[in-house]
N, C-alpha and C positions, 0 to 999 in steps of 0.2 A: 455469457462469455463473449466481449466483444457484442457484435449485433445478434447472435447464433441464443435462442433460448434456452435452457436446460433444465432437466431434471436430478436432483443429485437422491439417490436414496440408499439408507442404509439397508446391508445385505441379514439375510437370519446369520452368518457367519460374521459378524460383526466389521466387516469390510465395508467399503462405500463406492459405488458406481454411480455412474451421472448419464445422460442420454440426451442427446436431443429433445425437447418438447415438442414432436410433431409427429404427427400419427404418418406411417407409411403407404397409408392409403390413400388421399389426399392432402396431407401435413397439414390439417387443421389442430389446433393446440390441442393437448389433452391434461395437461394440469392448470389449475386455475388458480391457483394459490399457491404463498409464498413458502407454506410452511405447514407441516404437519403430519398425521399418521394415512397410509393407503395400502390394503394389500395388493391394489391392482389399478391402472388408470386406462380408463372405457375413453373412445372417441367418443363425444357429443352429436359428430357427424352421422356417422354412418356403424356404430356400435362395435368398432373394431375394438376387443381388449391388451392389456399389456400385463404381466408378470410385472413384480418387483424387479427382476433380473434382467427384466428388456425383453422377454420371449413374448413372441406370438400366443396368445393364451388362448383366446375367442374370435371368433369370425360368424357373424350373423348370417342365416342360411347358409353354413358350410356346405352342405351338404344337396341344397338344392339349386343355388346357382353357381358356384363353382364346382360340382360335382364331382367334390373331395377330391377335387383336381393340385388347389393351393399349396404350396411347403412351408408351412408357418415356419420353419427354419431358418427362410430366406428374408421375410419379414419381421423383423422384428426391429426393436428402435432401433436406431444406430448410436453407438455408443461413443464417448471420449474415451479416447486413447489411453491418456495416461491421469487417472486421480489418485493422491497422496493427501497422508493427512501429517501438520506437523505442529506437535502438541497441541491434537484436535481440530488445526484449523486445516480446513480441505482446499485443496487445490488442483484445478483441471488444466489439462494440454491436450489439443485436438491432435499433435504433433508425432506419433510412434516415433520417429529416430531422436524427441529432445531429451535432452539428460532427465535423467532422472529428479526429483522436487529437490532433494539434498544434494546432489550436485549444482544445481542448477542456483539455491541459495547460497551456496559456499559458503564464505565467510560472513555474511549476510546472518545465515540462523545461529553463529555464535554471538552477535548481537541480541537478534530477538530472542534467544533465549536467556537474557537478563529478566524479561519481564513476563514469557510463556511457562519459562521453566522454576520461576522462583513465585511465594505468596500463592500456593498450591492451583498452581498455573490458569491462563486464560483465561476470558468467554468472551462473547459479546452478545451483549442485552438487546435484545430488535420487537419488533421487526424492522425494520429499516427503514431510515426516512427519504422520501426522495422526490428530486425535485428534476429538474430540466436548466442546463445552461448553454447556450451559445455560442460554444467557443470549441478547439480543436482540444481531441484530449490530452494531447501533452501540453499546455498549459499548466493542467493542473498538478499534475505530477511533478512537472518544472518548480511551481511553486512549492507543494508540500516536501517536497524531498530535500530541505535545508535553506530555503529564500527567509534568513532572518534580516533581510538588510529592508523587506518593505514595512515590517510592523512598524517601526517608528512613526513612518508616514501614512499608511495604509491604515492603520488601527490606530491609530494616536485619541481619536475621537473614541472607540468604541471601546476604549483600555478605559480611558478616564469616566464613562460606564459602569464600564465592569468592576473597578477596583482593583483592590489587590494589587502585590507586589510590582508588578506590571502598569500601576495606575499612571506614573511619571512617566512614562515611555510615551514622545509626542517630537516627532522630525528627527534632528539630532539630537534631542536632549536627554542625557544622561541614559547615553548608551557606551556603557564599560566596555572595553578592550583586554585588557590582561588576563590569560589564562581562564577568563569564563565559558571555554564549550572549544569544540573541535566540529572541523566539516570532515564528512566520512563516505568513500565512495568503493565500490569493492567489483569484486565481477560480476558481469552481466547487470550493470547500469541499476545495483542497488545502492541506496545512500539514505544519508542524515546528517544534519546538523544537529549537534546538540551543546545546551546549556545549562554549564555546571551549580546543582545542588537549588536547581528554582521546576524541578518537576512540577507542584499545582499551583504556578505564578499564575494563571490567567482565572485561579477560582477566587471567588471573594472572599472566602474564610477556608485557608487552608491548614489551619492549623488542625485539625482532625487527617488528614492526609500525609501531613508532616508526623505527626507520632506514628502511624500506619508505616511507612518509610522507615521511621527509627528502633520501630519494631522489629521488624522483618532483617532490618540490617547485618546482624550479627548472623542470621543465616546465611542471607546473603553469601557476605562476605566468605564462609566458611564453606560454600556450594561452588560459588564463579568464582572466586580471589577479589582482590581491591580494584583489578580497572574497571573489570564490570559493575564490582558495586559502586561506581562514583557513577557510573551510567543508571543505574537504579532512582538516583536521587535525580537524578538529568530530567530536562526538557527535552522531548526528541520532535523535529519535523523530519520525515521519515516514506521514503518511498522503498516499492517493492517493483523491478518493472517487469511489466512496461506500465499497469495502470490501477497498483492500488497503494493506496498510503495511510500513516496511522500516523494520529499524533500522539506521544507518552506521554503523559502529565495530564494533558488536555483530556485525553482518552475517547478519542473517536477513532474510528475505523473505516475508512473509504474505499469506494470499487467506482473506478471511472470507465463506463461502459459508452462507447463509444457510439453514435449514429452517423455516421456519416462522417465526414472531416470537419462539419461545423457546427457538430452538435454532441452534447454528452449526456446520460443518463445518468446521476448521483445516487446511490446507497452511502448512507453512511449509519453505523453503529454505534454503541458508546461501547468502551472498552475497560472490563474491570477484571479486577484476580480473585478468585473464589475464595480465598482467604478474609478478605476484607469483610467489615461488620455491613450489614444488611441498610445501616443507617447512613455509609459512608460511599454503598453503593448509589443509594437513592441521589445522593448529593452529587456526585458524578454524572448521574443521566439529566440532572435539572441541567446542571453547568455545560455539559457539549450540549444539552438541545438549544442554551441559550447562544452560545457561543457558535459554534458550528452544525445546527440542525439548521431546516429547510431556512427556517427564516431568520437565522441567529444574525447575530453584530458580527462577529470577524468574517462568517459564511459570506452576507451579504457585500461588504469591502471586498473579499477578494473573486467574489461573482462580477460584479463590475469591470476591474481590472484584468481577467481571464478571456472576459466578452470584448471588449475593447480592442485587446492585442492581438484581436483574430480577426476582428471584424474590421480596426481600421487597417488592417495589412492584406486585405483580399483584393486591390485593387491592381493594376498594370504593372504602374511606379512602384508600390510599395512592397512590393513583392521580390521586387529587385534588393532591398534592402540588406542588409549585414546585422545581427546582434553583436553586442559585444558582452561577453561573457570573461573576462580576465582577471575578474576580482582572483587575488590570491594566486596567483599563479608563481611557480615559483617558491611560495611560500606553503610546500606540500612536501609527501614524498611517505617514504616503507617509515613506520613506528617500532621501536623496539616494545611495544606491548601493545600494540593494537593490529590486527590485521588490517589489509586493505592500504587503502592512498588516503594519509589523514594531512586535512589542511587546518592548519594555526590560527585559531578564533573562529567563532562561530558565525562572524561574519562572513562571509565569501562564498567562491559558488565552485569549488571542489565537485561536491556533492552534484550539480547541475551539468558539467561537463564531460562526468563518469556518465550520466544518464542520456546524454546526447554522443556521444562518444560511440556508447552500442547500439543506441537505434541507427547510427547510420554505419556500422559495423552490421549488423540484421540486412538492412536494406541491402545492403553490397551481397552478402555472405552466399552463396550457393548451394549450400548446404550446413548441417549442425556440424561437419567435418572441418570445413573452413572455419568455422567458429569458433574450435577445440584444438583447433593447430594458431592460434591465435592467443591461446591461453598464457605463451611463457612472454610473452610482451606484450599486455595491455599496458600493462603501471608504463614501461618504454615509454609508449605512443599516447600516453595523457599526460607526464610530465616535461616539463622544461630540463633542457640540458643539465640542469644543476639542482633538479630536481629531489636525484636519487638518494642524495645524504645530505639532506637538509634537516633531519630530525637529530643529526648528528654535529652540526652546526655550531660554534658559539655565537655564531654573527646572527640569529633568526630574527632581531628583530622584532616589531610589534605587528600585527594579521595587519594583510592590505584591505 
């Protein structure tokens, strides 16, 4: 979490706690590995033990140089706060006063629940591949949470690669306009872009994925209604903030862990629904290791471009600098069936201004109180004067 290591384990009462990885006695690590069964994890130091539960369990000569003087009570791991699991997938906050996981997602987990809660929900397949890039972590977050406007350029080369639907995508060419995806940004600087009815555009043969899809559909449909199912079939670039992201279709799952301001640790996952045939998960784990694992084709473009935008803006001048962020603006606002602030075409950077919008709403904020008295106007304070009844519009126009 962030720089901070952790242990997450499942409890005998089927709940899940996480701790610190670091022994209380001189915080030398105590778990070594990323995954698996322990009923107790021993310092390698100095033989201090831990319970599943985080308690003080053993202490080597308790009894003849601390002279059962110690309160294992008082040492024990130190725990995160707050962990939640939501359909399965865990989540920690160092934080006691933050909302709680379901608040704190709002309208956010009635999206992810298109594709956690339907094709007999979740997983992800790891252990996780990881690598090291150079650059500040919201970079990447900035990107994954809806930047369809660099694939043209950015991947043009590594589409024509890849194949698939996506092979003709190279600068501006033949990149449609009309009603193909919506930008989507909701509270607390969650978002996606997404593009309509091309979920496994970046596999080479998606035709196994597309009957999977056509299958499931009539569930679907019959579970979430019709706006979620047209998300179902969707491409999604897709942020969680502040620093994890999934792509849908693509089917990876990212954790951008932070080292410093100029450095990030990468996890990433593949992501499938336990529904799916055994044949068509394999196919998925080939496709994101190719695509977006350690050393995939799109991974690799947009590690360059990440490292770049950090590294050449660290200097005196350029730090002075301004982004401009204004694609779409304007052409946003409240949906009669979508929650959140949806912008018109999936080009634009809706999604990217919601995410900046509350990291420097966080920075300012003095508390999570400030933050929740803040609640009844964000959509206000991210849209344009004309903002608010633009889905109701007949002048909308075609996405900026």
């Amino acid at each position: 979490m962030g720089e901070d290591a952790v242990i997450v384990v499942r409890q005998r009462d089927g709940s899940t706690k996480a701790f610190l990885n670091s022994c209380t006695h001189r915080g030398n690590r105590l778990c070594h590995a990323d995954s698996g069964n322990a009923k107790a994890f021993t310092c390698n130091y100095h033989g201090w033990s831990f319970a599943a539960d985080g308690t003080l369990a053993a202490v080597p000569l308790e009894h003849e140089v601390y002279r059962d003087e110690i309160d294992r009570s008082q040492w024990g791991l130190r725990p995160v706060a707050q962990v939640e699991s939501f359909h399965g997938f865990v989540f920690g906050c160092f934080d006691p006063q933050a909302p709680d996981l379901r608040e704190y997602l709002g309208d956010m987990a009635w999206y992810m629940e298109t594709f956690m809660a339907t094709g007999g929900g979740a997983t992800l397949v790891g252990p996780p591949m990881k690598s090291i890039l150079r650059c500040n972590w919201k970079t990447q977050t900035e990107n994954f949470i809806g930047d369809a406007y660099h694939v043209g350029w950015t991947h043009g080369a590594a589409l024509q690669v890849i194949g698939g639907p996506l092979a003709g995508l190279s600068g501006n060419a033949a990149i449609p306009f009309d009603d193909v995806g919506l930008q989507i940004t909701t509270r607390h600087g969650h978002g996606f872009g997404a593009i309509w009815d091309s979920g496994p555009a970046i596999h080479r043969d998606s035709d196994a994925y597309q009957r999977y899809q056509a299958e499931q559909m009539p569930l679907v449909k019959s579970q979430l209604g019709d706006a979620r199912a047209r998300l179902f079939s969707a491409h999604w670039n897709s942020g969680i903030f502040p620093n994890c992201s999934f792509l849908y279709g693509t089917n990876t799952w990212k954790v951008w862990n932070p080292r410093g301001p100029n450095e990030v640790e990468v996890w990433t996952w593949t992501l499938v629904q336990n529904a799916m045939s055994d044949d068509l998960k394999r196919e998925i784990v080939r496709r994101a290791v190719e695509t977006f694992g350690t050393a995939g084709t799109l991974e690799s473009d947009d590690g360059d471009n990440m490292e770049a935008s950090t590294w050449m803006n660290r200097g005196f001048q350029t730090r002075k600098g301004v982004m401009n962020s204004a694609m779409g603006l304007g052409y946003e606002g409240p949906h009669p069936d979508l929650p959140g602030v949806i912008g018109q075409g999936f080009i634009g950077e809706t999604s990217q201004r919601g995410f900046y919008r509350f990291w420097a709403e966080m920075m300012q904020a003095r508390s999570w109180q400030d933050v929740r008295a803040a609640d009844g106007r964000w959509m206000e304070s991210l849209l344009r004067h004309d903002g608010a009844d633009f889905w109701n519009r007949k002048d909308k126009g075609q996405a900026a």
